[in-house]
N, CA, C and O atoms as a DFTB+ gen file, in Angstrom:
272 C
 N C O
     1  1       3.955     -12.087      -7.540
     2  2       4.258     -12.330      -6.142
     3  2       3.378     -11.443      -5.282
     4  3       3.475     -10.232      -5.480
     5  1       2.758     -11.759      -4.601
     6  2       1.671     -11.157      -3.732
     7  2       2.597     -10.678      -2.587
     8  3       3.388     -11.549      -2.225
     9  1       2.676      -9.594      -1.986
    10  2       3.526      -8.994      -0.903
    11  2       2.749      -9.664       0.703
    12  3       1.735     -10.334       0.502
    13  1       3.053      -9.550       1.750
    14  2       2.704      -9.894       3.004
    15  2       1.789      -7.952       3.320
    16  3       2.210      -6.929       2.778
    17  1       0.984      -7.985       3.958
    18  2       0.688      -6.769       4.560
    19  2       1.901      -5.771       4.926
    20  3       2.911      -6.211       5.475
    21  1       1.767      -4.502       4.622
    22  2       2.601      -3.696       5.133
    23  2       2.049      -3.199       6.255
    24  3       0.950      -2.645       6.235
    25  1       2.782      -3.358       7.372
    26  2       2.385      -2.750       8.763
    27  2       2.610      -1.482       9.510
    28  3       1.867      -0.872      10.279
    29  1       4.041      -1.190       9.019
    30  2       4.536       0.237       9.722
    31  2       4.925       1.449       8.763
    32  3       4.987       1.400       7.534
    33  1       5.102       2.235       9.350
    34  2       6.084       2.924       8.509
    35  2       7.415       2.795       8.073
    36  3       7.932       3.687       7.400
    37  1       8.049       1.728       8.401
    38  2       9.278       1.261       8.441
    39  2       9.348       0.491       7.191
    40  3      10.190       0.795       6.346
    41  1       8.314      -0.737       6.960
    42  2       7.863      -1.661       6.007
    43  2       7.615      -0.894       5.051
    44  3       7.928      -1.176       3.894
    45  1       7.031       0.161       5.379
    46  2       6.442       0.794       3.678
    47  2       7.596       2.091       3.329
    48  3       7.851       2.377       2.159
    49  1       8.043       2.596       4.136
    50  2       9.622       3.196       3.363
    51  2      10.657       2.205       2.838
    52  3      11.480       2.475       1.964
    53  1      10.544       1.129       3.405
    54  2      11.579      -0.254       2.623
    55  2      10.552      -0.754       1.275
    56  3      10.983      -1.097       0.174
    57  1       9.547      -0.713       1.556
    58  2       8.754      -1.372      -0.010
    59  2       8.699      -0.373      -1.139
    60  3       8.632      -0.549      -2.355
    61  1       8.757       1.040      -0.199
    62  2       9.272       2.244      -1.536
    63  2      10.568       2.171      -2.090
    64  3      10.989       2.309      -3.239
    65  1      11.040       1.952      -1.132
    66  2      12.911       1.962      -1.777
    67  2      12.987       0.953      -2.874
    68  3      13.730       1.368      -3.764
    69  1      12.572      -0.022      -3.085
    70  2      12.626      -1.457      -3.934
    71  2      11.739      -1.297      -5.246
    72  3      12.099      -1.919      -6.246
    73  1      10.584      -0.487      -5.302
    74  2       9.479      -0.725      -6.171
    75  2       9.248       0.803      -6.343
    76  3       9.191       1.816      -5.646
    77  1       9.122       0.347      -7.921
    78  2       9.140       1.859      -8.462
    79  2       7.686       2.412      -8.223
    80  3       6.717       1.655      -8.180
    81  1       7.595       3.687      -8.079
    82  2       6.309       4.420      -8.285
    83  2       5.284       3.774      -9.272
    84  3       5.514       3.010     -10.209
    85  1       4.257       4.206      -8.886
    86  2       2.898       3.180     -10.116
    87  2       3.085       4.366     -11.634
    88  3       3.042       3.914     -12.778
    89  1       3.295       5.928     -11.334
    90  2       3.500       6.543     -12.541
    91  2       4.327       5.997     -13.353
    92  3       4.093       5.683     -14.520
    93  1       5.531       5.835     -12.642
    94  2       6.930       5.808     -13.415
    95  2       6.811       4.488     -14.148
    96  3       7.416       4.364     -15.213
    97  1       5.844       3.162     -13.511
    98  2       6.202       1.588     -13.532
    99  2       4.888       1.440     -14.857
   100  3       4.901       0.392     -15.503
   101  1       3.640       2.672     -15.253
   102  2       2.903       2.787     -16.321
   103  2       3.495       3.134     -17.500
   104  3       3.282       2.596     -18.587
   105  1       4.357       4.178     -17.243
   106  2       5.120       4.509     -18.069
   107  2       6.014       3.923     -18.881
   108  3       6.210       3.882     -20.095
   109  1       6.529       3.464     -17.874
   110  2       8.218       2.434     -18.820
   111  2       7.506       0.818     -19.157
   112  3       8.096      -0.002     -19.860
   113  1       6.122       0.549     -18.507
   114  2       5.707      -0.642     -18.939
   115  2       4.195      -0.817     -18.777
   116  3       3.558      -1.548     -18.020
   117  1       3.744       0.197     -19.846
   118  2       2.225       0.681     -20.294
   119  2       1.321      -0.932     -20.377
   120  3       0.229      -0.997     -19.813
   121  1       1.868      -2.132     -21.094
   122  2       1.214      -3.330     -21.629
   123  2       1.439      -4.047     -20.172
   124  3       0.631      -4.976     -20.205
   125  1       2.124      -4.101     -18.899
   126  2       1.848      -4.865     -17.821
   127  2       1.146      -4.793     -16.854
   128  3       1.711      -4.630     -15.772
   129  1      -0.210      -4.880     -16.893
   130  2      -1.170      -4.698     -15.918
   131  2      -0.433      -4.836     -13.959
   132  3       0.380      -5.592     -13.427
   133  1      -1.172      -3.807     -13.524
   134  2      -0.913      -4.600     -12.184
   135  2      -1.255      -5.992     -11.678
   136  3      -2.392      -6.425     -11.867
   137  1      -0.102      -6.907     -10.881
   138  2      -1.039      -7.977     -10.330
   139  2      -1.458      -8.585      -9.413
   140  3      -1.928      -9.711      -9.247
   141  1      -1.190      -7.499      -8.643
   142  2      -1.804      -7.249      -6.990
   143  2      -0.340      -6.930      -6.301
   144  3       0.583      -6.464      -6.969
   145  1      -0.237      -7.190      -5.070
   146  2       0.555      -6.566      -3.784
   147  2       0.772      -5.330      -4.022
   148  3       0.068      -4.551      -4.665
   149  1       2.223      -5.061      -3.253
   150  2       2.363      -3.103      -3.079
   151  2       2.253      -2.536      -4.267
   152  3       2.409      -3.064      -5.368
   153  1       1.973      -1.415      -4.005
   154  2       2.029      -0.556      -5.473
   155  2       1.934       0.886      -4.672
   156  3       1.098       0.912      -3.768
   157  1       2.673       2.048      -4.896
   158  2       2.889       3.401      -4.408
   159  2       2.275       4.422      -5.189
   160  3       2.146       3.912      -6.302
   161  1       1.909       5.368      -5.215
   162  2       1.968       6.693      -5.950
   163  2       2.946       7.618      -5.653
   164  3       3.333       7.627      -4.484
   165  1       3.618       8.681      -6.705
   166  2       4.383       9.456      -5.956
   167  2       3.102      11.356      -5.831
   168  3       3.239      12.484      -5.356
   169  1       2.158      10.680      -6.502
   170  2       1.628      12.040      -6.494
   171  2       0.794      12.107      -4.798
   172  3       0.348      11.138      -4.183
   173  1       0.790      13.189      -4.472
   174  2       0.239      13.111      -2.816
   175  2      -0.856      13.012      -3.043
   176  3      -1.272      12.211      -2.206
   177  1      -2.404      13.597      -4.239
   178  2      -3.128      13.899      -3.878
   179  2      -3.952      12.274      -4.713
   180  3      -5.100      12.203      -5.153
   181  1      -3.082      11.362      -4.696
   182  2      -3.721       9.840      -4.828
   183  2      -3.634       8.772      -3.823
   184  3      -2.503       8.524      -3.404
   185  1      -4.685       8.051      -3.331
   186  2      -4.675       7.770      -2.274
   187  2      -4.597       6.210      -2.903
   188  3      -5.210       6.177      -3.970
   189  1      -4.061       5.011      -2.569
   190  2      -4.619       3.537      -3.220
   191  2      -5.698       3.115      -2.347
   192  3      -6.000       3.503      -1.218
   193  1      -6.226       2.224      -3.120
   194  2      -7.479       1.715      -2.434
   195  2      -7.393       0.781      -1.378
   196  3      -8.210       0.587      -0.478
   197  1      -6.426       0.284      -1.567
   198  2      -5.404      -0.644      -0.222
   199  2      -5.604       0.224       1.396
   200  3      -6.268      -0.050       2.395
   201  1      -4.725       1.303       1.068
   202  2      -5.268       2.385       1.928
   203  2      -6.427       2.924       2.688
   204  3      -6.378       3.392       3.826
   205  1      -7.375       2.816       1.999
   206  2      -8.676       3.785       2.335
   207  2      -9.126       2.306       2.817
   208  3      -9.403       2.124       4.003
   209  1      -9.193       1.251       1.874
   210  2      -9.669       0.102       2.847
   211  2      -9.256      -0.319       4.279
   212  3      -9.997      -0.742       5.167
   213  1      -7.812      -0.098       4.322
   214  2      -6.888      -0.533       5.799
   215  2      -7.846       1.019       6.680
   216  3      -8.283       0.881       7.823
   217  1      -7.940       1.774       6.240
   218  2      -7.956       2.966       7.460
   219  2      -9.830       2.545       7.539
   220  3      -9.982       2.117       8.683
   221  1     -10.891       2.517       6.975
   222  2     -12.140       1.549       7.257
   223  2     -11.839       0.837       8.202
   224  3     -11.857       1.248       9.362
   225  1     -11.464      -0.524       7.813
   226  2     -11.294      -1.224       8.853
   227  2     -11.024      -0.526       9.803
   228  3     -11.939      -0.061      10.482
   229  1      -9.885      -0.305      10.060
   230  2      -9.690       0.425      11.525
   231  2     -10.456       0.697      11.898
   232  3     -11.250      -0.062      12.452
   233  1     -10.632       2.271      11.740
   234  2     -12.200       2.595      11.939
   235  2     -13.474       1.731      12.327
   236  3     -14.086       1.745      13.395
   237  1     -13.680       1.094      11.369
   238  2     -15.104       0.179      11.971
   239  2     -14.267      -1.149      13.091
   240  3     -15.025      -2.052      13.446
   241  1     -13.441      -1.192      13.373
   242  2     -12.905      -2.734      14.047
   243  2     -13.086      -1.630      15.827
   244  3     -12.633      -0.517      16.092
   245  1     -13.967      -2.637      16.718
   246  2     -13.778      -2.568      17.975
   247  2     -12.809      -1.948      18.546
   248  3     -11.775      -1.758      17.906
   249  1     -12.923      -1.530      19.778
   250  2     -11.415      -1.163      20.405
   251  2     -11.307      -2.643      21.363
   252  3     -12.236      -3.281      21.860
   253  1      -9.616      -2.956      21.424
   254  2      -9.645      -4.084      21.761
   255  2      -9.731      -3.819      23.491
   256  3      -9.035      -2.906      23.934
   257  1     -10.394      -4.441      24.235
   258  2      -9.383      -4.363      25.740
   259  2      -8.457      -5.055      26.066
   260  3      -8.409      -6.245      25.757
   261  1      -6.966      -4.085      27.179
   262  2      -5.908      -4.502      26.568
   263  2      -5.943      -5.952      27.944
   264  3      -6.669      -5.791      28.926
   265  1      -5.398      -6.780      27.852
   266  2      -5.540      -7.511      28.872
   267  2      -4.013      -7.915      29.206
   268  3      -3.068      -7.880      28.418
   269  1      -3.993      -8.406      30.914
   270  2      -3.136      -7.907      31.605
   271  2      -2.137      -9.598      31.933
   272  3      -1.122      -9.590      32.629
């Protein structure tokens, strides 16, 4: 099942609550590859690539003007 974008911080403390950590989810099920949508770390100093891609974009995307 492919997840919808997570947008807030709201969305992604509810997609943590539901779905186990990627350590814990290697662990208890080493033979099931990931197969895309959310996936978490609980270690801080791992970033997903989901991530670093969403904050790029940003970064490179225009600033919009806001219109009235």
């Amino acid at each position: 099942m492919q997840s919808s974008r997570i947008e807030d911080d709201d969305d992604e403390a509810f997609m943590r609550s539901l779905i186990r950590p990627e350590e814990d989810r290697r662990r208890l099920h080493p033979d099931r590859p990931w197969e895309g949508g959310f996936r978490w770390f609980r270690s801080p100093n791992v970033v997903p690539l989901e991530q670093c891609r969403k904050r790029k974009l940003e970064q490179n995307r225009p600033n919009q003007p806001e219109q009235k």
